[in-house]
C-alpha positions as CSV (number, residue, x, y, z in Angstrom):
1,X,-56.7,16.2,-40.7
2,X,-54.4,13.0,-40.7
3,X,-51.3,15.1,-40.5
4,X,-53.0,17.1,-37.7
5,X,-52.8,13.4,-36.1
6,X,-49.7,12.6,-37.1
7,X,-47.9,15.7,-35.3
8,X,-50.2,14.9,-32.0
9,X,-48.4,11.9,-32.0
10,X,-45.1,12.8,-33.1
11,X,-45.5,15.0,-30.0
12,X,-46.5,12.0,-27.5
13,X,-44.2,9.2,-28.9
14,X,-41.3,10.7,-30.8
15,X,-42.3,8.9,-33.9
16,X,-41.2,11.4,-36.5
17,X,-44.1,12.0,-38.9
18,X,-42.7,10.6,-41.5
19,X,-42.0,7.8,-40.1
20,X,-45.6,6.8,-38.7
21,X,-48.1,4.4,-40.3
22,X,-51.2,5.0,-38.2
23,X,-53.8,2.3,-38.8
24,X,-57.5,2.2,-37.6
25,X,-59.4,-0.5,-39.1
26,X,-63.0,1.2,-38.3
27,X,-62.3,4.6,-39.2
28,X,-60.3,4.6,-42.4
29,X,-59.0,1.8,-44.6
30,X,-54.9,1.6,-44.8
31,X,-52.3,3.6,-43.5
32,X,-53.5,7.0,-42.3
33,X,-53.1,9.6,-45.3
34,X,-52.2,13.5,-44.0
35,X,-55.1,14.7,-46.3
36,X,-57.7,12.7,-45.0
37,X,-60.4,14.3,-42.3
38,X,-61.3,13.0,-39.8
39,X,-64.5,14.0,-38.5
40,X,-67.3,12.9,-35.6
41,X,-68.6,10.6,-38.4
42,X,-65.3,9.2,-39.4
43,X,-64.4,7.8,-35.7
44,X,-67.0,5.3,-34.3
45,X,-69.6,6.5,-31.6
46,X,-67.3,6.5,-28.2
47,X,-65.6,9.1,-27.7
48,X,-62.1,7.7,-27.6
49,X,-60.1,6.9,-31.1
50,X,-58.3,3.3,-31.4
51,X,-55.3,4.2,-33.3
52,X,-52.8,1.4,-34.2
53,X,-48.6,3.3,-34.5
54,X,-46.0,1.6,-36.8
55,X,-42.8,3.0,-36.3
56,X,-39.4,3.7,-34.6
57,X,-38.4,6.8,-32.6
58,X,-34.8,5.6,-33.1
59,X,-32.9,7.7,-35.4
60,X,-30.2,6.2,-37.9
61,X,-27.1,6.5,-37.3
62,X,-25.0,9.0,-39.0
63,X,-22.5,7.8,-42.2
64,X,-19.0,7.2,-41.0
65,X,-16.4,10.3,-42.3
66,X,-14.2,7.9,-43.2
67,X,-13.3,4.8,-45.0
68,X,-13.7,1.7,-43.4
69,X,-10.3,-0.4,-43.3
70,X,-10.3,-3.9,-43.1
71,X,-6.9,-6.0,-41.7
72,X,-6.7,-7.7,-45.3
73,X,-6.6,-5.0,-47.2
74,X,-3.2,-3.3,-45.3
75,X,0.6,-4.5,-46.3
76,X,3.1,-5.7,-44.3
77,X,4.9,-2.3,-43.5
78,X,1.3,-0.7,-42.5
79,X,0.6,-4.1,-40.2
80,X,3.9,-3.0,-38.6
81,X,3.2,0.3,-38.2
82,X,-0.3,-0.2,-36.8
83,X,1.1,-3.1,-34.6
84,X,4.0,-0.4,-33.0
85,X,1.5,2.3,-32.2
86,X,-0.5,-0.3,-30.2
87,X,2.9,-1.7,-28.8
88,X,5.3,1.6,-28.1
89,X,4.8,2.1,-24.6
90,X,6.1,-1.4,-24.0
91,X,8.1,-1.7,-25.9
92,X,9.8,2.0,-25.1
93,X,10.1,0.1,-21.4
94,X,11.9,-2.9,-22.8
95,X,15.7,-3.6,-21.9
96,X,17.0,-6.5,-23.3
97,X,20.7,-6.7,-24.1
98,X,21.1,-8.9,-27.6
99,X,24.7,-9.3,-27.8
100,X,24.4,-11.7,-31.1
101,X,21.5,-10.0,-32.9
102,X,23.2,-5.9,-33.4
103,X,24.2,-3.3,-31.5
104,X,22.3,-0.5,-32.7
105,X,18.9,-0.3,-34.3
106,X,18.3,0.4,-38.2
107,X,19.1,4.4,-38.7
108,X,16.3,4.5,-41.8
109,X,12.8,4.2,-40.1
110,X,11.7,1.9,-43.2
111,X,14.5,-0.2,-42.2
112,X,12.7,-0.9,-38.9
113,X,9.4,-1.5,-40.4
114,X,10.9,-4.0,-43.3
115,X,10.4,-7.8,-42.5
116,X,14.0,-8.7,-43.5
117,X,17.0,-6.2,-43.0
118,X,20.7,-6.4,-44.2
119,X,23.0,-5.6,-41.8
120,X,26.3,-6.2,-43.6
121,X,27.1,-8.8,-46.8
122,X,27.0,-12.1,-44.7
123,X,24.2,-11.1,-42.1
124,X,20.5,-10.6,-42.4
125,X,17.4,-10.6,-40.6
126,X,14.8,-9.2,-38.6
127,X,15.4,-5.8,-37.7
128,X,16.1,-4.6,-34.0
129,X,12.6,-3.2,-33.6
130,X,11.2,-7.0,-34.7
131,X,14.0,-9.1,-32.5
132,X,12.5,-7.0,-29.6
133,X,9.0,-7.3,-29.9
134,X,9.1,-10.9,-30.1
135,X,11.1,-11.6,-27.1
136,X,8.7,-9.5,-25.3
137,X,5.6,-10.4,-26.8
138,X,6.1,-14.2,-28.2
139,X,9.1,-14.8,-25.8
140,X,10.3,-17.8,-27.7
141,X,10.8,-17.5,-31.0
142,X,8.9,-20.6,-32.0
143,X,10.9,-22.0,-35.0
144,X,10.6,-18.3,-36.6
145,X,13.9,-17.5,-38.4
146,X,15.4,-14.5,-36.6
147,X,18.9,-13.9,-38.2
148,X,20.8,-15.9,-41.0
149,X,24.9,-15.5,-40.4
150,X,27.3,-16.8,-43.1
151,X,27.2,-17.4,-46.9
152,X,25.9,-20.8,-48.6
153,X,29.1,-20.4,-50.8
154,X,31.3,-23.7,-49.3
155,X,30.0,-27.1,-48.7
156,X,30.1,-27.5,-45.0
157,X,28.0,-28.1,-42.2
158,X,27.9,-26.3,-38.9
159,X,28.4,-29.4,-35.7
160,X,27.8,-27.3,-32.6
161,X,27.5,-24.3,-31.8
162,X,28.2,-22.4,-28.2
163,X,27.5,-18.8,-26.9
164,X,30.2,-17.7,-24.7
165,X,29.7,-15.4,-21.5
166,X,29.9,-12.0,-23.4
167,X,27.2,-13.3,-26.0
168,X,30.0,-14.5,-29.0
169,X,28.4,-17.1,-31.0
170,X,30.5,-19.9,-32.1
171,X,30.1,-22.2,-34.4
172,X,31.8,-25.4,-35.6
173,X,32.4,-26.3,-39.0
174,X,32.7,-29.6,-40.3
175,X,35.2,-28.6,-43.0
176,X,37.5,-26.9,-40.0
177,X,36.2,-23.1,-39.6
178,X,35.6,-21.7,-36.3
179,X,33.6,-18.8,-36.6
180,X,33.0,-16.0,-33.8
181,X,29.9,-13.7,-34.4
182,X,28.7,-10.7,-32.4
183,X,26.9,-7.8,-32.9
184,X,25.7,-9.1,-35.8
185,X,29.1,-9.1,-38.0
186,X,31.6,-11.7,-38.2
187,X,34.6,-11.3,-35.6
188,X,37.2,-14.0,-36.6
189,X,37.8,-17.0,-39.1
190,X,40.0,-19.5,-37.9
191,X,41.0,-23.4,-38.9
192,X,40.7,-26.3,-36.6
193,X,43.0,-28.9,-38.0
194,X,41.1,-31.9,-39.6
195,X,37.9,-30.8,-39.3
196,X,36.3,-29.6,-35.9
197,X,32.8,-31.8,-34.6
198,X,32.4,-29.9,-31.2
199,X,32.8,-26.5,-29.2
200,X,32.4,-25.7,-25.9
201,X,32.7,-22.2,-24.2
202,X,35.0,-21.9,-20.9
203,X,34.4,-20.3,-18.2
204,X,36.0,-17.1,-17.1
205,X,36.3,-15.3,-20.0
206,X,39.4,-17.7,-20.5
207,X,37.5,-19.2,-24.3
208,X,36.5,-21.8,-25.9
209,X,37.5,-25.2,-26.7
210,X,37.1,-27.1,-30.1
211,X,37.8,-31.0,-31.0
212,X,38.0,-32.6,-33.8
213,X,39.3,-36.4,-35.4
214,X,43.2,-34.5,-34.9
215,X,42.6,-33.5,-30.9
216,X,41.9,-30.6,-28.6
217,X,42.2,-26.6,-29.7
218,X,41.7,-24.4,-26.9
219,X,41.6,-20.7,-27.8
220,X,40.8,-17.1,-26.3
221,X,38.2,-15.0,-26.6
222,X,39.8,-13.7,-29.2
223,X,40.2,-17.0,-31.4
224,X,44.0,-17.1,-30.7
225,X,45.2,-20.4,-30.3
226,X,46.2,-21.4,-26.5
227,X,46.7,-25.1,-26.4
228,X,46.7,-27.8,-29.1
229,X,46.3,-31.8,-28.1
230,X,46.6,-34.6,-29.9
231,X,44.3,-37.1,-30.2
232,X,45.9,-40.0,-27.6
233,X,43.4,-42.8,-28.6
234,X,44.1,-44.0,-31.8
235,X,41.5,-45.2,-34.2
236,X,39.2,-43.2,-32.8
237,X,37.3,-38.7,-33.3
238,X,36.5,-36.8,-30.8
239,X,33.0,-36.5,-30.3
240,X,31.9,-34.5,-28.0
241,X,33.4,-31.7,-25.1
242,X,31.7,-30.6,-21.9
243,X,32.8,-28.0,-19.8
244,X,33.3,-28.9,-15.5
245,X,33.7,-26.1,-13.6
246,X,35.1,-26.8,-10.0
247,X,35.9,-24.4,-8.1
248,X,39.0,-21.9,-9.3
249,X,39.6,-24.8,-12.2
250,X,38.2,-26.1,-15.6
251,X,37.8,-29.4,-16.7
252,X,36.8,-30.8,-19.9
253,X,35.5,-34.0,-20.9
254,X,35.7,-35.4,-24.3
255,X,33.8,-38.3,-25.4
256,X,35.6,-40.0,-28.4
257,X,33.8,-41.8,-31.6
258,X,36.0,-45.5,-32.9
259,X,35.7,-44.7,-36.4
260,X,38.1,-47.8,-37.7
261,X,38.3,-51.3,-35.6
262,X,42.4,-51.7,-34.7
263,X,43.7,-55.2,-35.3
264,X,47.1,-55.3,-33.6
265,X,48.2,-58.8,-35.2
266,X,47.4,-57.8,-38.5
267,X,51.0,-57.3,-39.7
268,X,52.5,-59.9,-37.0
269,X,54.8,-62.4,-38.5
């Protein structure tokens, strides 16, 4: 019989049986049924049978158990989850001290997870976990907005902005705040007379230095107020400051702005 056949082959080739289409175009017409006899008539007078095999030995795979998950389908905290598995090793290994971003990390494991976090009423941004896998894995930030510090409450513009040696952030308002951020809070509010355009951090832990159109303000590290000078070239802001270190002294350097011409024969008589 054809099946008879079939299992002789199944036996020789791996073809499952019901998987074969035996085809012998002298000795029966189509595929090869499992009824059909083949006899000494049936095959041609040699003594050898030309069989043509259609099929595949090669099993299907099995069904996967599980749902396939594509990337688009996931939100944002399961992209972060996913991307910290792959990353933890590292990023266990990591030891980077961020003085400006926090001190500690997010207690809440969400918190580490969410794209934006709160740390206090005037500061908000990445969490720890985030600040830290970027500067390992991206190193630069690349224009990405880390950390937002203050409150667009006042109309005022920062003009410079300097990190001193133990990571403070200052910045320089144009409406006379100094501001000193660390560890992701605000550490001290204090007035430059007049409006301040520049800061510049000193060395030795000694401060900073702010100038504005009324002169020179040095302070501590602290922001207490050291030194005040007056402008000594009237008719004209201070710019700019730059910090010259030689040796066991500091110099500064102030480049001044003329922001009205002086005619000196104006009021002559």
């Amino acid at each position: 019989l054809g099946l008879a056949l079939k299992q002789r082959v199944e036996s020789l080739t791996g073809v499952p049986v019901s998987r074969q289409k035996l085809l012998s175009k002298k000795n029966w017409k189509g595929a090869l049924q499992d009824g059909y006899a083949i006899t000494t008539t049936t095959s041609s007078s040699s003594s050898s049978l030309s069989v043509t095999l259609m099929g595949s030995a090669i099993t299907l795979p099995e069904p996967p158990t599980s749902k396939t998950i594509f990337v688009e389908d996931l939100s944002q905290e399961e992209l972060q989850q996913q991307h910290d598995e792959e990353n933890k090793d590292t990023i266990a290994a990591l030891q980077v001290p961020i003085h400006l971003w926090g001190s500690s990390q997010p207690k809440d494991s969400k918190d580490q997870q969410q794209e934006q976090h709160n740390y206090n009423r005037l500061v908000s941004g990445w969490s720890q976990v985030r600040i830290q896998q970027e500067l390992l894995l991206n190193s630069p930030f690349q224009g990405k907005v880390a950390m937002r510090m203050g409150m667009e409450l006042k109309r005022a513009y920062i003009n410079d902005l300097a990190v001193l040696s133990d990571g403070t952030c200052v910045s320089a308002m144009d409406d006379g705040h100094i501001q000193l951020w660390k560890h992701a809070s605000q550490q001290a509010d204090v007035l430059h007379p007049g409006g301040a355009t520049s800061v510049v951090a000193l060395e030795k832990h000694i401060g900073f230095g702010t100038a504005g159109p009324s002169g020179i303000q040095l302070w501590s590290v602290e922001a207490e107020p050291i030194l005040a000078l007056s402008n000594p070239v009237p008719g004209t802001s201070l710019a700019s400051l730059v910090s010259l270190g030689t040796g066991t002294k500091t110099c500064l350097a102030a480049r001044f702005q003329i922001t009205r011409e002086i005619n000196h024969g104006q009021f002559r008589l």
